[in-house]
Residue frames relative to the residue before (quaternion, step in Angstrom):
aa qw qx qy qz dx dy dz
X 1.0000 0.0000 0.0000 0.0000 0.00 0.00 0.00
X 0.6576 -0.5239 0.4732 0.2628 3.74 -1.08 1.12
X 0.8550 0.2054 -0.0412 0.4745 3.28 0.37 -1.39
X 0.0294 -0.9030 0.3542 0.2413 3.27 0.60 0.34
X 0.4711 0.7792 -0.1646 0.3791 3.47 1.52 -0.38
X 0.5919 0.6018 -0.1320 0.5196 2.95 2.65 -0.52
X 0.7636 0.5009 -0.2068 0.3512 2.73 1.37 -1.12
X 0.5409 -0.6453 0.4968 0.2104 3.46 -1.01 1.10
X 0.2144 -0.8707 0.4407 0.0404 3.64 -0.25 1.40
X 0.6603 0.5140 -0.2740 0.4741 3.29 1.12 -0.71
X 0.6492 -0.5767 0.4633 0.1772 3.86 -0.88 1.73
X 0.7796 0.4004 -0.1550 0.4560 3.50 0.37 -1.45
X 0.6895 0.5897 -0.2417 0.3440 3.67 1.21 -1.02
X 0.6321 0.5380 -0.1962 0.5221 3.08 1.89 -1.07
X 0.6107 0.5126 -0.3428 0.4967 3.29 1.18 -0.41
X 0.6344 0.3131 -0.4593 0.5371 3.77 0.32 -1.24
X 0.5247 0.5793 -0.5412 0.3101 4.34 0.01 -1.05
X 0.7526 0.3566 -0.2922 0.4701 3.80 0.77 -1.34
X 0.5602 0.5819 -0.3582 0.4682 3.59 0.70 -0.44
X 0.4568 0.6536 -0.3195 0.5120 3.67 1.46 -0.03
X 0.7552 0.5370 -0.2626 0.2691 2.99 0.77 -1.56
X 0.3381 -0.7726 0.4063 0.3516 3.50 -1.19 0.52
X 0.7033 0.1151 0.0779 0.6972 3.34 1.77 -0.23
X 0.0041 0.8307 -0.5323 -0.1632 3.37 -1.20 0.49
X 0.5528 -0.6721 0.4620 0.1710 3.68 -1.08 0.46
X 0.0889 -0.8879 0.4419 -0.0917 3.16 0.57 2.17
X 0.4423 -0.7702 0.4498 0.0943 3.10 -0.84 1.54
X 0.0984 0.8603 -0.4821 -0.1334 3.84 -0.10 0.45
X 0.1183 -0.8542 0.4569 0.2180 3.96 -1.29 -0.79
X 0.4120 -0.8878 0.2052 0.0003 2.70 0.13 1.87
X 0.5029 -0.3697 0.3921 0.6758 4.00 2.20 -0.23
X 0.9057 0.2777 -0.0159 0.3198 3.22 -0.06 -1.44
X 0.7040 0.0780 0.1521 0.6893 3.63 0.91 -1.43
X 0.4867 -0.4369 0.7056 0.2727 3.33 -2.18 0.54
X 0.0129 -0.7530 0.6578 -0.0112 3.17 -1.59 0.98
X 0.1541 -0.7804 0.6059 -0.0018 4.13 -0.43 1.30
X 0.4230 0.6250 -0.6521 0.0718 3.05 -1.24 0.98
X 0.5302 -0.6017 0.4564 0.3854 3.26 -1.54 1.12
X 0.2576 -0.6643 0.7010 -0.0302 2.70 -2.02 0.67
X 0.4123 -0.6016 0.6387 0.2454 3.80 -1.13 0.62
X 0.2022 0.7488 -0.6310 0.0167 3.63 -1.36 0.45
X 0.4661 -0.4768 0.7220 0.1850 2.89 -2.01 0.46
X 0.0910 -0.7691 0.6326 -0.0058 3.92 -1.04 0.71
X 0.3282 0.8171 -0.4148 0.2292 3.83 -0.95 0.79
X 0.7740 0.0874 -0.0671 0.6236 3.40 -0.12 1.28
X 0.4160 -0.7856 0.1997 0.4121 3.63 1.28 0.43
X 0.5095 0.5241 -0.5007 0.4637 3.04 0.71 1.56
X 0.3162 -0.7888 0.5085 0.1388 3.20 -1.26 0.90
X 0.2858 -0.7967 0.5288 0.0633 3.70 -1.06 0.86
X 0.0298 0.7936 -0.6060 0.0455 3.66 -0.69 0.95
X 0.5930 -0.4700 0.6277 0.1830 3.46 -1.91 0.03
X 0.3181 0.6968 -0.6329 0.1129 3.62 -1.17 0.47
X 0.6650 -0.3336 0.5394 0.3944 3.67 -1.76 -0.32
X 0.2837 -0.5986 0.6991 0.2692 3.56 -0.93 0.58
X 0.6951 0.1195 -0.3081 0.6385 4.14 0.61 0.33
X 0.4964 0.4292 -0.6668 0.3532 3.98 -2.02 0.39
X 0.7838 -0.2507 0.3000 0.4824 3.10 -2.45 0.44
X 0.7770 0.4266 -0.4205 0.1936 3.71 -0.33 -1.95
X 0.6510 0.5363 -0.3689 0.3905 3.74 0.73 -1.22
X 0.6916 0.3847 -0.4081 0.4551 3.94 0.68 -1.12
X 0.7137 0.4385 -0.3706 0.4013 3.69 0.46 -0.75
X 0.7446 0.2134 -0.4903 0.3995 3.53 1.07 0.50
X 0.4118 0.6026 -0.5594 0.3929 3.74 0.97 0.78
X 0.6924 0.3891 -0.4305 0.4287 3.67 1.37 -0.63
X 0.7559 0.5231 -0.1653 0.3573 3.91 1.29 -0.56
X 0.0644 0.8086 -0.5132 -0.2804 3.21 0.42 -0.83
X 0.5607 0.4826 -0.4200 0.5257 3.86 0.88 -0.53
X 0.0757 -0.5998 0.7897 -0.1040 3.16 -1.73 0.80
X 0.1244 -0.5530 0.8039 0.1803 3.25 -2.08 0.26
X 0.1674 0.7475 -0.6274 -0.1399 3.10 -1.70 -1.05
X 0.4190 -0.6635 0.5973 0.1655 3.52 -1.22 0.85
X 0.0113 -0.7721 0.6214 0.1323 3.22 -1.95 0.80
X 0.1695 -0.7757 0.5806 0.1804 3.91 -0.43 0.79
X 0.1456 -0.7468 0.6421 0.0941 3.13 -0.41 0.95
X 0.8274 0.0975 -0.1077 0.5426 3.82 1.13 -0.65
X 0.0317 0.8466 -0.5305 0.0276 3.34 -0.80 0.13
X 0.2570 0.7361 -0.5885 0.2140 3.96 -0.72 0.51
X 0.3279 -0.7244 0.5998 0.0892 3.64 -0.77 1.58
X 0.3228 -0.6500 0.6816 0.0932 3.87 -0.98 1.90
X 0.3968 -0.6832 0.6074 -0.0836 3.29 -0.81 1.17
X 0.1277 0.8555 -0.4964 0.0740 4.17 -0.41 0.87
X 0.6772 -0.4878 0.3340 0.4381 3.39 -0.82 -0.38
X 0.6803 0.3655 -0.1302 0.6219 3.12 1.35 -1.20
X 0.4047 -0.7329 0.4870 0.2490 3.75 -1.31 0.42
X 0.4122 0.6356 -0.3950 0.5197 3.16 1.56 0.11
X 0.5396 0.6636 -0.2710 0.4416 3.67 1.31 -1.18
X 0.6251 0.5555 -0.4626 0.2944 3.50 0.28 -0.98
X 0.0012 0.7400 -0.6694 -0.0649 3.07 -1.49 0.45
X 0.3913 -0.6369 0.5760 0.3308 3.56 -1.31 -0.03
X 0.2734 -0.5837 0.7520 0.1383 3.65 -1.27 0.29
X 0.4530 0.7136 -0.5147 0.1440 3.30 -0.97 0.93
X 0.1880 -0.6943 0.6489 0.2481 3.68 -1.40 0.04
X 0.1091 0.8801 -0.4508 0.1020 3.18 -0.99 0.71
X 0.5077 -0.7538 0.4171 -0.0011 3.79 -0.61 0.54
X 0.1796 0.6835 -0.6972 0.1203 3.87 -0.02 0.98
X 0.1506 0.6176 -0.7694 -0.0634 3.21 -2.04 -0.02
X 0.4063 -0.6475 0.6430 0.0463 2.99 -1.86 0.16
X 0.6127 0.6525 -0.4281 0.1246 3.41 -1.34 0.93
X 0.6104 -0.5847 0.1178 0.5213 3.58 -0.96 -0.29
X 0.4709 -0.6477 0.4899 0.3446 3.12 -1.41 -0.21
X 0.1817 0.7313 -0.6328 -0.1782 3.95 -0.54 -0.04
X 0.6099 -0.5212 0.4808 0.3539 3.47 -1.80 0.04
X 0.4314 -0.6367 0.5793 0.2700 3.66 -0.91 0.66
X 0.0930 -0.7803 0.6128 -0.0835 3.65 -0.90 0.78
X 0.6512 0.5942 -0.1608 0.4438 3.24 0.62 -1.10
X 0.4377 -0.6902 0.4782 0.3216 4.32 0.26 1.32
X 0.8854 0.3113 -0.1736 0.2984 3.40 0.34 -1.38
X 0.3801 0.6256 -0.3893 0.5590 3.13 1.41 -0.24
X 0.9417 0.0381 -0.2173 0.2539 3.25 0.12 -1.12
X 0.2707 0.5564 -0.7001 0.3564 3.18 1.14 1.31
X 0.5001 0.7063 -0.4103 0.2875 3.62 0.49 -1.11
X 0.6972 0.5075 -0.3031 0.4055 3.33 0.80 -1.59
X 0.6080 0.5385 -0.1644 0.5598 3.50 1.06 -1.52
X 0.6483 0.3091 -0.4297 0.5473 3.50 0.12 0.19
X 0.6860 0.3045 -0.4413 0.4919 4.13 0.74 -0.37
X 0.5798 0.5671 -0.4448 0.3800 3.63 0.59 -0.11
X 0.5748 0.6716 -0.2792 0.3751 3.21 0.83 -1.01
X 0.6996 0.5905 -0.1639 0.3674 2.83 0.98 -2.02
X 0.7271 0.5115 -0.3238 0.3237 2.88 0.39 -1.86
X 0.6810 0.3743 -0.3263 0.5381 4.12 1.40 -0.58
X 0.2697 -0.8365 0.3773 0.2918 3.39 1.03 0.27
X 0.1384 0.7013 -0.6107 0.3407 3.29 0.77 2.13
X 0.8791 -0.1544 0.3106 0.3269 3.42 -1.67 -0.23
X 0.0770 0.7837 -0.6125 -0.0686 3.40 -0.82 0.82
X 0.7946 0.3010 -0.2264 0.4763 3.57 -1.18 -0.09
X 0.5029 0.4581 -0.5742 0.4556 3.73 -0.13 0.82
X 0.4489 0.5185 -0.7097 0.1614 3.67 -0.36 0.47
X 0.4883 -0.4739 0.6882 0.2516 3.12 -1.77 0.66
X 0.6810 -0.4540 0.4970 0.2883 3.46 -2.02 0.12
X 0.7647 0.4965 -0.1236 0.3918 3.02 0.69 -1.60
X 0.3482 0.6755 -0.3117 0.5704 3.48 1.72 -0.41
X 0.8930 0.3945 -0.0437 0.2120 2.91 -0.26 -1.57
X 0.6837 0.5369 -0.2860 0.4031 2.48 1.81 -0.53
X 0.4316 0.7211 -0.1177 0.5290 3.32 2.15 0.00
X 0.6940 0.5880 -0.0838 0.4070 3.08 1.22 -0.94
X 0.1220 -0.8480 0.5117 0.0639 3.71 -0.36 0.98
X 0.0156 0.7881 -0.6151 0.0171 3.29 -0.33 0.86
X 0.3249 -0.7678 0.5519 -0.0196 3.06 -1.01 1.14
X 0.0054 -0.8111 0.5849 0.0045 4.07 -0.41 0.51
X 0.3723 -0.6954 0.6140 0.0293 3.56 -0.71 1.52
X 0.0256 -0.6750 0.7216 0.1518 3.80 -0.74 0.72
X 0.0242 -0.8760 0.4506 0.1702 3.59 -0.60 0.15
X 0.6978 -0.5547 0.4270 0.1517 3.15 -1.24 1.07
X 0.6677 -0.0238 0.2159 0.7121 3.46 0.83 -1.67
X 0.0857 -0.5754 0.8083 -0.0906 2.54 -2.17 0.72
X 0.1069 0.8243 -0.5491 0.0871 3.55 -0.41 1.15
X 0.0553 -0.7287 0.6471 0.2173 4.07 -0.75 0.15
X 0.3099 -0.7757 0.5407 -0.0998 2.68 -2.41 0.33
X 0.2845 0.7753 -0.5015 0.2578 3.62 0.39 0.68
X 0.2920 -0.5696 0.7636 -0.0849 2.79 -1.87 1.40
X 0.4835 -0.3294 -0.8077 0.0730 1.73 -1.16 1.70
X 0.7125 -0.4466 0.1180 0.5282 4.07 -0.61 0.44
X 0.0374 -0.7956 0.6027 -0.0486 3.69 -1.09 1.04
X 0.1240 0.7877 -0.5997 -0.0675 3.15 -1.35 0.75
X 0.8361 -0.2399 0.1162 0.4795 3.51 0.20 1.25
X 0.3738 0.7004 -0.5502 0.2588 4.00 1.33 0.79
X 0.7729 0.1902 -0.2577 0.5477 3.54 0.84 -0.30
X 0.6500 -0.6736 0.2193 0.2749 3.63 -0.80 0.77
X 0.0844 -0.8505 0.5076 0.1092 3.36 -0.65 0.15
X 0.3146 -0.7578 0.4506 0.3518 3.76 0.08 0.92
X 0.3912 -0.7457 0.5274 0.1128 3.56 -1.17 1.01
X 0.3484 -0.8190 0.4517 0.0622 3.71 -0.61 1.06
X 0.1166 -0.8330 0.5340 0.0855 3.75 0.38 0.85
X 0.7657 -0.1672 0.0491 0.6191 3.62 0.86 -0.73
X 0.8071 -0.3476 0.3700 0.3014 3.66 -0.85 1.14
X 0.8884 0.1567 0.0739 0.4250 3.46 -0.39 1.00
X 0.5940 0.4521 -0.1901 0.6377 3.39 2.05 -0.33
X 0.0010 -0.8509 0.4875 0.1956 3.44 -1.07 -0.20
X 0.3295 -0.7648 0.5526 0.0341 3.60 0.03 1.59
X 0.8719 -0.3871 0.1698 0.2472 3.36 -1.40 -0.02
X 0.4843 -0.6896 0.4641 0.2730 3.29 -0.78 0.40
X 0.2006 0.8463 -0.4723 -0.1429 3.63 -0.66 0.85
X 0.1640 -0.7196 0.6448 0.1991 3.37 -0.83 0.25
X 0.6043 -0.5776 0.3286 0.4396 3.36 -1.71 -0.10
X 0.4960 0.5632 -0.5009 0.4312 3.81 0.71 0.85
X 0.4580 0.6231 -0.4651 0.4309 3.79 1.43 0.43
């Protein structure tokens, strides 16, 4: 990272920061062109878990890719100056990297659907078969996981800390 003073060093912080998120902006590659579209998820064990069509752009562009990235803003707010060179952004925020594979596996991918759910703290367990059987679920192993925040932060104001989806574990700040 460029700035290195940005980057959010603590493991656990970068996680609860993405657990923030309300959605993230999944980066794909399709042979030919980059394709971005947000996506809802469920996150756990450093892998991330989405929803899709078992047919559209996202599913072929990951049968041609498997690698993905994606970004999470969890904050955001444009500093305004005198000078336009001045401007700055205020933000927290979230990239990673990795692969994608298709979920196959029933329980797995109820499992997954029950962290998605969570993470909006809707309904779990009620899928039907026949649903499911429709249903693309998509699991991100990931490589990296990095945060970000301007102005530079490490954990002075709290940030509740997700052990498993849907739970809430400890609170850290940077006196932990």
């Amino acid at each position: 990272m460029r700035k290195a003073e940005r980057e959010v060093k603590d493991f656990k912080l970068v996680e609860a920061m993405l657990m923030r998120a309300e959605y993230i902006h999944l980066a794909m590659w399709d042979g030919a062109s980059p394709y971005v579209v947000p996506v809802s998820f469920g996150y756990k064990d450093r892998a991330l878990y989405f929803h899709s069509s078992l047919k559209g752009r996202k599913a072929d562009c990951l049968r041609a890719c498997n690698r993905v990235s994606f970004d999470a803003v969890i904050e955001y707010s444009l500093s305004r100056q005198l000078k336009p060179c001045d401007y700055t952004a205020h933000f927290k925020s979230v990239v990673g990297v990795g692969r994608a594979s298709f979920v196959t596996d029933r329980a797995e991918k109820r499992a997954a659907l029950d962290l998605i759910m969570s993470h909006y703290d809707g309904p779990v367990r009620e899928y039907e078969d026949k649903v499911l059987d429709v249903t693309c679920v998509v699991r991100i192993d990931l490589d990296e996981l990095t945060g970000k925040s301007n102005p530079p932060w490490q954990g002075d104001e709290q940030y509740e800390v997700v052990d498993t989806v849907g739970s809430t574990g400890e609170r850290l700040s940077s006196a932990d």
